[in-house]
TORBANU-785544 format. One record per residue (C-alpha): residue number from 1; residue in one letter; x, y, z. Coordinates in Angstrom, 3 decimals, decimal comma. Example, Ala and Ser with C-alpha at 12.3 -4.5 7.8 and 13.67 -1.06 7.14 Angstrom:
2
> 1  a  12,300  -4,500  7,800
> 2  s  13,670  -1,060  7,140
This chain:
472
> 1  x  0,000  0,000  0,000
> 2  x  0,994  3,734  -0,544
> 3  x  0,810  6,426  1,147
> 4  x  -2,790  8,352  0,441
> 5  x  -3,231  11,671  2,100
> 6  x  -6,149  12,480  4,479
> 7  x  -9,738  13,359  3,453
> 8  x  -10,418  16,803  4,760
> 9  x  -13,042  15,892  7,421
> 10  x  -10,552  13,237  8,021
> 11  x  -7,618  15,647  9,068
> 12  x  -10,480  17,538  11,293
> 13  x  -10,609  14,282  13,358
> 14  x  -7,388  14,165  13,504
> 15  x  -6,766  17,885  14,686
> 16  x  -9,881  17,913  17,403
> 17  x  -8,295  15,327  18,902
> 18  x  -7,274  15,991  23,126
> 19  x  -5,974  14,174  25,686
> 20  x  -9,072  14,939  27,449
> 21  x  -10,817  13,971  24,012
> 22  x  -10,179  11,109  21,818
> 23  x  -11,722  11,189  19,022
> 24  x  -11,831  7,209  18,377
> 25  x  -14,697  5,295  17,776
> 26  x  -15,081  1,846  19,115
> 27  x  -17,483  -1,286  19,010
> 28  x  -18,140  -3,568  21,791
> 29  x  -19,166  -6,882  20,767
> 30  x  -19,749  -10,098  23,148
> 31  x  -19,455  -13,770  22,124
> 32  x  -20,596  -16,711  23,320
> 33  x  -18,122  -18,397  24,692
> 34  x  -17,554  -22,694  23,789
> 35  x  -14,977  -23,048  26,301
> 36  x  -12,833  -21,659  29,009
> 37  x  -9,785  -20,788  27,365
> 38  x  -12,228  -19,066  24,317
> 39  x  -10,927  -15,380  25,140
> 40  x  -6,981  -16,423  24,672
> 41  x  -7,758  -18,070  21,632
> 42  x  -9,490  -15,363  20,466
> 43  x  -6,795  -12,764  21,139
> 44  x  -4,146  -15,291  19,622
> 45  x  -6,195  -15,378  16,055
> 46  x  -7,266  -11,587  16,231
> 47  x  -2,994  -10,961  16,300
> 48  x  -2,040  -13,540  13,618
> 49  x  -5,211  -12,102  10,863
> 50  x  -4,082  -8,682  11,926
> 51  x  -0,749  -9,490  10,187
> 52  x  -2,755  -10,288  6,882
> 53  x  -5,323  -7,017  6,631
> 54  x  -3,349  -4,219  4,752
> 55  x  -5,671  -1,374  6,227
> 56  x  -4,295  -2,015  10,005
> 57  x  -0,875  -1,208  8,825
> 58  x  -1,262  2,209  7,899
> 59  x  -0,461  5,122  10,527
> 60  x  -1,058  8,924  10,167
> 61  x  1,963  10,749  9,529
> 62  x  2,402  14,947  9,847
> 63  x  3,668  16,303  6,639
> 64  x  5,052  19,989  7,210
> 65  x  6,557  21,213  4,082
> 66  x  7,307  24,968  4,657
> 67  x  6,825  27,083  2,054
> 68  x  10,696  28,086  1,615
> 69  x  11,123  24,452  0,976
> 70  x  8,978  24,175  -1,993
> 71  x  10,741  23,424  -5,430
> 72  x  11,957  26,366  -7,538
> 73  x  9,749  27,228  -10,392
> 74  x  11,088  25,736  -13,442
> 75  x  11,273  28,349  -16,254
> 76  x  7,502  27,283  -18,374
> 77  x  9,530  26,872  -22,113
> 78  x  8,778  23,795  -24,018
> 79  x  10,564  21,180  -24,111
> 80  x  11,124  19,359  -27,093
> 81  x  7,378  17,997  -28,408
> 82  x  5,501  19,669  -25,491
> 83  x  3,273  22,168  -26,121
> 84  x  2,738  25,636  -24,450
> 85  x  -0,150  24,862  -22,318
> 86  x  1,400  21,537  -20,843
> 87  x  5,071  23,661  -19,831
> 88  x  2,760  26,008  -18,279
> 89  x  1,468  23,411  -16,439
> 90  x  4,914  21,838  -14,441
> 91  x  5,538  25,218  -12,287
> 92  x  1,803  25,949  -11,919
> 93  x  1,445  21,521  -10,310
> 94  x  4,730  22,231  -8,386
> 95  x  3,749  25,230  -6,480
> 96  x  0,313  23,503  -5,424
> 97  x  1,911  20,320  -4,577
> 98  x  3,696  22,591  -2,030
> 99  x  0,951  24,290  -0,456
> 100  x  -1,372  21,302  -0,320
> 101  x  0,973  19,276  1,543
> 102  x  1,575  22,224  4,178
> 103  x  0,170  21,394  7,539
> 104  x  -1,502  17,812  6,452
> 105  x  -1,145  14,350  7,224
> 106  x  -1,234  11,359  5,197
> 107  x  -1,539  7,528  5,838
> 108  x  1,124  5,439  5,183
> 109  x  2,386  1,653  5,746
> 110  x  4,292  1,454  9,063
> 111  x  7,357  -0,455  8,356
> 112  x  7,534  -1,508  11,806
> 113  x  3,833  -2,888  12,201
> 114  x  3,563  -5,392  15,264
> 115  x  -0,024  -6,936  15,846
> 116  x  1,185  -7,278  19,297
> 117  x  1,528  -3,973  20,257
> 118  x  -2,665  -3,184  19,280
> 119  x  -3,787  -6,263  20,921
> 120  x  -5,037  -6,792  24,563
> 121  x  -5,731  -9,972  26,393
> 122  x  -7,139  -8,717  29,800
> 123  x  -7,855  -10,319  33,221
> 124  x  -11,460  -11,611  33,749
> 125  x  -14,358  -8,998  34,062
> 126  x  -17,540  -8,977  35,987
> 127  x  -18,906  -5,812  33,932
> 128  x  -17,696  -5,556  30,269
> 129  x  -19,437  -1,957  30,030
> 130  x  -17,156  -0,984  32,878
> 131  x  -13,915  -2,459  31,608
> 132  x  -14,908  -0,542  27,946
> 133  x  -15,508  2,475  30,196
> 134  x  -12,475  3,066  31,245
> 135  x  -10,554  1,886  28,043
> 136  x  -12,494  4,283  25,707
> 137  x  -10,570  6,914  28,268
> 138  x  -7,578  6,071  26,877
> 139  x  -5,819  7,946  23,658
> 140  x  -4,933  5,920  20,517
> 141  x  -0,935  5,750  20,586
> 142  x  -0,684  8,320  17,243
> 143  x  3,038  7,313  16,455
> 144  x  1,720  3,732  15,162
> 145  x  -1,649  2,707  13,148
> 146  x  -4,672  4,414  15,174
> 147  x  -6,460  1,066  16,614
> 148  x  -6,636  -1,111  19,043
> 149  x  -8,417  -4,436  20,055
> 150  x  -9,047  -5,762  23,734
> 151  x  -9,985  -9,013  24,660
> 152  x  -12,926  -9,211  27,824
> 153  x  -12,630  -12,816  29,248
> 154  x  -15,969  -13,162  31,235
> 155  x  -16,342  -14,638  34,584
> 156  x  -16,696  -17,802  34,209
> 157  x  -15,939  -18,781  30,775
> 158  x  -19,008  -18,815  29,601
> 159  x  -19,051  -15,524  27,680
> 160  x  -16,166  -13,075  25,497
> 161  x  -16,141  -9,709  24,832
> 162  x  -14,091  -7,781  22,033
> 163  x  -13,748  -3,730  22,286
> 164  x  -12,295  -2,716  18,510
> 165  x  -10,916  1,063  18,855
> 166  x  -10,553  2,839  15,792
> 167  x  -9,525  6,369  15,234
> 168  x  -11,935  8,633  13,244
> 169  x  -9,461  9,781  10,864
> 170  x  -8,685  6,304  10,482
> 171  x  -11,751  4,532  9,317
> 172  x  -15,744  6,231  9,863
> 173  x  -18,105  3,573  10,717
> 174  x  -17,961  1,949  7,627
> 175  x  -14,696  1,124  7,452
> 176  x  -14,002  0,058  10,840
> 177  x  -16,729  -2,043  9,585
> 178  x  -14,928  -3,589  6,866
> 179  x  -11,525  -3,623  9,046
> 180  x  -12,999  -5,574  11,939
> 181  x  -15,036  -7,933  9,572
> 182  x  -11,482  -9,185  8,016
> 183  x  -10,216  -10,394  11,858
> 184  x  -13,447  -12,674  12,302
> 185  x  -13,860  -16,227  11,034
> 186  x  -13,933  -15,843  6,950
> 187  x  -17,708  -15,957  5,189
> 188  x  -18,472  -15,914  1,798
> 189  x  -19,196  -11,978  1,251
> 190  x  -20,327  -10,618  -1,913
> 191  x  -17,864  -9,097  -4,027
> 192  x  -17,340  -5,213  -3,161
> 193  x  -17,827  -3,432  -6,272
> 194  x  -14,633  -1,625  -7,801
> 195  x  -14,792  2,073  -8,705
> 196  x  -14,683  3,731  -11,654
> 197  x  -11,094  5,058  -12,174
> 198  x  -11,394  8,793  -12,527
> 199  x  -10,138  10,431  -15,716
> 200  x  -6,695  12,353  -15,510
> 201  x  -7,348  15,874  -14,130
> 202  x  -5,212  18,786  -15,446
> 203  x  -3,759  21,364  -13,737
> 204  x  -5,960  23,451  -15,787
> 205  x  -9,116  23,265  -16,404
> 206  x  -10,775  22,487  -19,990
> 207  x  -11,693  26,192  -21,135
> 208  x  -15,800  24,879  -21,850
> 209  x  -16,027  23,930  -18,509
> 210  x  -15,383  27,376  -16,886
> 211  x  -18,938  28,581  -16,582
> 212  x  -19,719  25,152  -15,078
> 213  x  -17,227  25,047  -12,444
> 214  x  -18,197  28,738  -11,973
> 215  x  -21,511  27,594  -11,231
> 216  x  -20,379  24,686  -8,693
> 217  x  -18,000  27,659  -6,911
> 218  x  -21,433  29,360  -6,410
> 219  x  -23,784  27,073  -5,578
> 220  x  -20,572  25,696  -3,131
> 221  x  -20,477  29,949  -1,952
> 222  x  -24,465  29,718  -1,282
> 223  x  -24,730  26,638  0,291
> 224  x  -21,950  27,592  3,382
> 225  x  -23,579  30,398  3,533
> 226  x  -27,203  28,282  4,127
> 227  x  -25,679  26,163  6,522
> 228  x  -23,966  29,086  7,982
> 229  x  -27,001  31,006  8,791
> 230  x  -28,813  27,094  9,587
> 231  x  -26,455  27,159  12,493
> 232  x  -27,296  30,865  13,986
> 233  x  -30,627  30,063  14,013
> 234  x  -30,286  26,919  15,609
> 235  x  -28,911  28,481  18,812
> 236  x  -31,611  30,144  19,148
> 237  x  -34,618  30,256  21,371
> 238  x  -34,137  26,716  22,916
> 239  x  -33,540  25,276  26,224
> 240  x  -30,754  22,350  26,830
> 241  x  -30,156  20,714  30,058
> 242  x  -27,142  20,857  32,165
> 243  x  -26,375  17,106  31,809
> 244  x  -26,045  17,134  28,432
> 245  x  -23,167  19,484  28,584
> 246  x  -19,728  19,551  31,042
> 247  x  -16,764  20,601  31,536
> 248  x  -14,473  18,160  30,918
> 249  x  -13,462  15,053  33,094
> 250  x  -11,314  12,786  30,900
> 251  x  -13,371  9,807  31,979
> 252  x  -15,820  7,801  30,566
> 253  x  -18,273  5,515  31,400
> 254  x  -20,646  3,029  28,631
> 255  x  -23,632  1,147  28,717
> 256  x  -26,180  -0,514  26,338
> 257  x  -29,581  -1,066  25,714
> 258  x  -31,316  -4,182  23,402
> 259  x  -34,442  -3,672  22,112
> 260  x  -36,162  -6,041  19,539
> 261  x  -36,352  -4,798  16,285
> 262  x  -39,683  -6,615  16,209
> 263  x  -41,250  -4,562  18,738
> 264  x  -39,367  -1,360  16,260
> 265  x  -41,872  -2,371  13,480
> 266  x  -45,259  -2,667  15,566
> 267  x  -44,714  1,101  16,830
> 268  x  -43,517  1,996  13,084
> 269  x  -46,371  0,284  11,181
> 270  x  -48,797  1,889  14,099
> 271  x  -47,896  5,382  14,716
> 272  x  -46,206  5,971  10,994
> 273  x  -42,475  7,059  10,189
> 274  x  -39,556  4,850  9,920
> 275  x  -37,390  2,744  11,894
> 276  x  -34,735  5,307  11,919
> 277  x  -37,569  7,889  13,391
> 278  x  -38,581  5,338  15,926
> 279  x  -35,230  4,912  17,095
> 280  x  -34,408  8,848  17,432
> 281  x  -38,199  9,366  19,291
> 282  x  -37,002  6,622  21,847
> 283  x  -33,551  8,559  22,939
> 284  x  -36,070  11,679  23,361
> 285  x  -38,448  10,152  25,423
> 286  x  -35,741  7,996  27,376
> 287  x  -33,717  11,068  27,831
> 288  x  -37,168  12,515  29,465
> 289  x  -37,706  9,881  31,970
> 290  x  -33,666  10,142  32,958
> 291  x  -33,706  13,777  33,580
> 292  x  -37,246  13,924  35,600
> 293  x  -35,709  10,506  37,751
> 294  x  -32,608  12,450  38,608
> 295  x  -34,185  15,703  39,406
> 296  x  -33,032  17,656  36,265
> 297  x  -36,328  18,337  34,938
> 298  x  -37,664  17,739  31,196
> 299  x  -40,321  20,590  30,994
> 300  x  -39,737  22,695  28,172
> 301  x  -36,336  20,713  26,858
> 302  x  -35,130  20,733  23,461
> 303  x  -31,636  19,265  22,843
> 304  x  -30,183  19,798  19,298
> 305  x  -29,195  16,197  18,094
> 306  x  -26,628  15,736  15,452
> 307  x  -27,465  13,245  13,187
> 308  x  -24,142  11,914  10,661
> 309  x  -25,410  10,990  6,868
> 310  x  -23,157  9,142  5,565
> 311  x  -22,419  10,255  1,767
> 312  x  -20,997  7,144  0,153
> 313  x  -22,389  3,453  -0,871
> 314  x  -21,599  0,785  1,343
> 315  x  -20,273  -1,348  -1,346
> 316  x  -17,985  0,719  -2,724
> 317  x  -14,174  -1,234  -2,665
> 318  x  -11,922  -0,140  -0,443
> 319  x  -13,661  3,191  0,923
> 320  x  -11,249  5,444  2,010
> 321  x  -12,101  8,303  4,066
> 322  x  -14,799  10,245  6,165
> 323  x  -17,365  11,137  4,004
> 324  x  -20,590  12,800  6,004
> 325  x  -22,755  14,872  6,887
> 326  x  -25,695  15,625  8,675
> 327  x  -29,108  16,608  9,774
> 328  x  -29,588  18,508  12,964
> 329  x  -33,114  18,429  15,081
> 330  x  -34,521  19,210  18,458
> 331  x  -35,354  16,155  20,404
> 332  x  -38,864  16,614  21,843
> 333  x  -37,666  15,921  25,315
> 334  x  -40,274  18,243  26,676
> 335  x  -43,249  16,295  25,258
> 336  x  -45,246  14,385  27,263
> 337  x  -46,920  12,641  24,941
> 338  x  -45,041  9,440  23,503
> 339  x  -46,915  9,514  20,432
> 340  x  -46,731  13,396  19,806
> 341  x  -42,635  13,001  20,094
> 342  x  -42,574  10,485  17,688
> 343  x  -44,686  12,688  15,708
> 344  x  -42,242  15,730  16,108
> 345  x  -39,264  13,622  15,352
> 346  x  -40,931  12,106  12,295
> 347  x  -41,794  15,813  11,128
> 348  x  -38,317  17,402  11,562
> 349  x  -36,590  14,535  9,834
> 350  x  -38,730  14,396  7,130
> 351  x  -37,956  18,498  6,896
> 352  x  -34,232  17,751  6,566
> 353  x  -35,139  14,771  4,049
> 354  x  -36,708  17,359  2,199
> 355  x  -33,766  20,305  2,354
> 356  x  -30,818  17,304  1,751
> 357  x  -28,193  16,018  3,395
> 358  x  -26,184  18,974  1,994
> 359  x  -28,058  22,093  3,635
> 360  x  -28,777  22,868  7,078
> 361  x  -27,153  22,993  10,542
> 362  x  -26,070  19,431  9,976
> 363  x  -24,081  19,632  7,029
> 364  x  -21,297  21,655  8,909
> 365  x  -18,826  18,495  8,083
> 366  x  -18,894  19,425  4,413
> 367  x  -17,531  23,002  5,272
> 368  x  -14,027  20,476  5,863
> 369  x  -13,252  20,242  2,220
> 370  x  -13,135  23,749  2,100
> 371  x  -10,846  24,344  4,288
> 372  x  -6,726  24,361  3,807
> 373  x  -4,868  21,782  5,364
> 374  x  -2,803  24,429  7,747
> 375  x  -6,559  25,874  8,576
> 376  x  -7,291  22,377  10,241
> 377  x  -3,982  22,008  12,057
> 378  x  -4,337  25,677  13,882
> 379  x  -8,361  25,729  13,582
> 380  x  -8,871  22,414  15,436
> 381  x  -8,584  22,734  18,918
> 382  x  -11,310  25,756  18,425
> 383  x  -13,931  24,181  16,318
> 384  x  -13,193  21,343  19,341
> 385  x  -14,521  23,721  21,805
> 386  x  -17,218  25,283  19,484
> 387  x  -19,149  21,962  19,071
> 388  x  -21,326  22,530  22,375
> 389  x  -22,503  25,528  20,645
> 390  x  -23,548  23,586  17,173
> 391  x  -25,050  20,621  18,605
> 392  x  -26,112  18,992  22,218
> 393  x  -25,978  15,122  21,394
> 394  x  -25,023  12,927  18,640
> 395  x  -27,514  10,487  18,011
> 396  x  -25,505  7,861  14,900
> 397  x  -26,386  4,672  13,141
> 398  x  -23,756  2,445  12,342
> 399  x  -24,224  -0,128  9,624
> 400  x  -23,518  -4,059  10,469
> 401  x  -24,190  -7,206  8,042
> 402  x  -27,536  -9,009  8,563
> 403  x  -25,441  -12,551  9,025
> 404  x  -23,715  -13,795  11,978
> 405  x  -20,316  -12,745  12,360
> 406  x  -17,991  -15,414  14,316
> 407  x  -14,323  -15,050  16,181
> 408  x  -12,813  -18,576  16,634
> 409  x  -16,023  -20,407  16,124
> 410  x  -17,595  -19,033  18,562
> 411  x  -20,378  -16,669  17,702
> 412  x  -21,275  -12,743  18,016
> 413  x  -24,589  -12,333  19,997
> 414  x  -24,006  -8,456  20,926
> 415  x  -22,515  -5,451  19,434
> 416  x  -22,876  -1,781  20,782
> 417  x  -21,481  0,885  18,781
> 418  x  -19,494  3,393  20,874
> 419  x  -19,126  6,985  19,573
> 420  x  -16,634  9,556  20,612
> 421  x  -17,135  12,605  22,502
> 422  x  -17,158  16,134  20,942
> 423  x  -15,454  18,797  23,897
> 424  x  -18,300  20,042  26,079
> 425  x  -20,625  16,934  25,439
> 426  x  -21,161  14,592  28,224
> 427  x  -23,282  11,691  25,673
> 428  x  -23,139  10,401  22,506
> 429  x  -25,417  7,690  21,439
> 430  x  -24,836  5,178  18,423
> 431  x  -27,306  2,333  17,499
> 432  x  -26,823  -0,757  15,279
> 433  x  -29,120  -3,637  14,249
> 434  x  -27,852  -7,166  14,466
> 435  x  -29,954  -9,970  13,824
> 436  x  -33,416  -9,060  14,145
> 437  x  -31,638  -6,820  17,602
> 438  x  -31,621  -3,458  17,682
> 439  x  -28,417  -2,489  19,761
> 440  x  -27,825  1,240  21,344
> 441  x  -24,765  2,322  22,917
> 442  x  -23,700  5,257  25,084
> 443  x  -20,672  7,266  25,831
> 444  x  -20,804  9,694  28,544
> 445  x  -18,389  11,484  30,403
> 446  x  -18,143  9,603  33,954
> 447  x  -18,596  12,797  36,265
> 448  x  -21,066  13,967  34,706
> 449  x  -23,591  10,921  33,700
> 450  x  -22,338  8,589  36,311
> 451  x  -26,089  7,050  35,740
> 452  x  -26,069  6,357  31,947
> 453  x  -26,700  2,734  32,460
> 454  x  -29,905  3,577  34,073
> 455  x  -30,274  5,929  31,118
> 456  x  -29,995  3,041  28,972
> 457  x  -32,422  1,171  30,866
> 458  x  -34,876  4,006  29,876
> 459  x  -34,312  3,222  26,990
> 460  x  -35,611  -0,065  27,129
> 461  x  -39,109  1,142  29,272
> 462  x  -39,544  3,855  26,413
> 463  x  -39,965  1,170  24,293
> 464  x  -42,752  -0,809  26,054
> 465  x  -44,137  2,550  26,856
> 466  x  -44,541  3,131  22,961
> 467  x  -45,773  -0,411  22,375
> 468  x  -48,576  0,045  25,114
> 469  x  -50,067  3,018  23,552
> 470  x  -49,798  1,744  20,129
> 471  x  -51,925  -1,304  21,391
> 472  x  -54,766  0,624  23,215
């Protein structure tokens, strides 16, 4: 593999990242376990497919390249049988290959890749939540290929658990995906479909195309401006809650919820809207019952959930980098009505269908590939802190495959998606459906939602709450 250089949302990732704030996401999945010693043979195969899976080799290098170091300009004659336009061409690619590459990073194969040195085998654990907890606290080591894997024996031997930690510059959801996929037990896949090899760009642009790509620059011009003036608006006349926002702690703390994707379809086919706006009106009404339990209050609440689209097909070969972006809503946390809330959800997501993935509030990720690579590196750490102002949760899907995935023969009955923390935000919520499950997990900061596994048990009651109105 060679090196590739990262996707501009992908060097935001990179750049927000704090010690306080990793900005890896991570999947917890538990296994039936078929015997005792299950765990250490898991950990043993997990290091010996690593070996074999080209996308774990690659770290994230810096590339500086001051400006006095660019190349000299080359004087633009022809040479002999080149025309005008293409010796214009040389100093004009030179001078861009040195500013591009100016405060930007770039993956690469690490010569000195060691499986070892990503994989865990830990001691036994009575909570695997816990154990996650405090791992997801833990940076990715950045001088070596952003991941990690940690082996959960349970007590007993009768159950496994895996936590895969990816960083988001790394692989999005989709490819951490595709990367954990190649450690488990091999099944017949279908083919990923290659893509198109783009046509050789010039340095210059084909003079009939000008008032075309001076359209795109316009449209490009309008729609920041949209999503711009989408985000103003969207601070405004609102009420958060204090939980949903912190200083930060550094810690962490996870939990999960299963709900039956069954039960998902009932309240759908009754009360209209989709799975996905089921899902959404169930962390609003759980997110009620949690603040009113711990004294908070939920009257007249309206969190802004962030919502990632993701912008590229899943079959795609090979996907390499973050593409997304997003629709922002308020979560009807202050309706006490479980129908009405689904109702609101249902409405506001069917108002960003409407407007696109690539207007709005939500689409602030697509503002990245706008920005210069040396605008990332010194603009990070402040975009970091300006998240609490943008949005109050993030609320993602994560795509799995409808088969049953296995890890040394023994087979994958849970898997909660983890998602990382944004500076300011105490949750994050991701959801996944596995096998007719439908599996949310939560990241919270550990001083402030000490309680988010009673939060996820909410979760849980909001569903049976929804299925007993839908049945009277």
């Amino acid at each position: 593999m060679t090196a590739d250089p990262l996707a501009p949302l992908d060097l935001a990732f990179w750049n927000l990242e704090s010690a306080g704030h990793p900005m890896h996401l991570a999947a917890l999945g538990v296994f039936a376990a078929r015997s005792p010693s299950a765990a250490a043979h898991a950990a043993d195969l997990l290091a010996a497919r690593a070996a074999a899976v080209p996308g774990l080799r690659m770290r994230i290098r810096d590339v500086w390249q001051p400006l006095a170091a660019r190349p000299p300009l080359r004087r633009p004659w022809p040479g002999p049988g080149e025309s005008l336009v293409s010796a214009l061409r040389r100093p004009l690619a030179s001078a861009l290959r040195g500013s591009l590459a100016f405060g930007g990073a770039e993956r690469e194969p690490d010569p000195g890749f060691d499986p070892l040195d990503h994989i865990r085998l830990h001691p036994p654990a009575t909570d695997f939540h816990a154990a996650a907890g405090r791992l997801m606290e833990r940076p990715l080591e950045r001088s070596r290929p952003p991941w990690e894997a940690h082996v959960l024996p349970g007590q007993g031997g009768a159950s496994f658990a895996v936590l895969f930690k990816f960083h988001h510059a790394l692989a999005d959801g989709l490819r951490a995906l595709t990367l954990a996929a190649a450690l488990m037990d091999p099944t017949d896949l279908p083919a990923p479909r290659p893509r198109p090899a783009e046509p050789p760009r010039g340095m210059l642009p084909d003079v009939r195309k000008v008032p075309e790509l001076v359209r795109e620059a316009l449209s490009d011009a309008g729609r920041a401006l949209d999503i711009g003036a989408a985000v103003a608006r969207s601070t405004l006349d609102m009420r958060s809650s204090p939980a949903l926002g912190c200083a930060p702690s550094g810690t962490r703390r996870t939990a999960g919820a299963v709900i039956d994707l069954d039960d998902v379809h009932r309240i759908r086919k009754s009360a209209g809207g989709t799975v996905n706006d089921v899902l959404i009106a169930v962390v609003a009404g759980a997110l009620r019952r949690w603040l009113d339990e711990r004294g908070d209050g939920s009257e007249g609440v309206a969190p802004r959930a962030l919502v990632p689209v993701s912008r590229r097909r899943p079959r795609t070969a090979h996907p390499q980098g973050n593409r997304l972006s997003g629709y922002l809503l308020r979560l009807p946390v202050g309706e006490r009505d479980p129908l009405a809330r689904l109702a609101l959800v249902r409405t506001a997501m069917d108002r960003n269908k409407d407007a696109g993935p690539h207007r709005g509030a939500g689409a602030v990720a697509l503002l990245a590939d706008h920005v210069p690579p040396l605008g990332h590196r010194l603009g990070g750490p402040l975009l970091g802190q300006a998240a609490r102002l943008w949005f109050d949760v993030l609320v993602t899907s994560v795509p799995l495959p409808g088969f049953g995935l296995r890890l040394g023969g023994d087979p994958l009955g849970a898997v909660f998606p983890l998602a990382p923390l944004a500076p300011g935000h105490s949750l994050a919520v991701a959801v996944s459906t596995y096998r007719g499950r439908v599996h949310y997990g939560l990241v919270a900061d550990g001083a402030a939602v000490p309680d988010v596994d009673r939060l996820a048990r909410a979760m849980s009651e909001e569903v049976q709450t929804l299925l007993t109105v839908c049945d009277t």
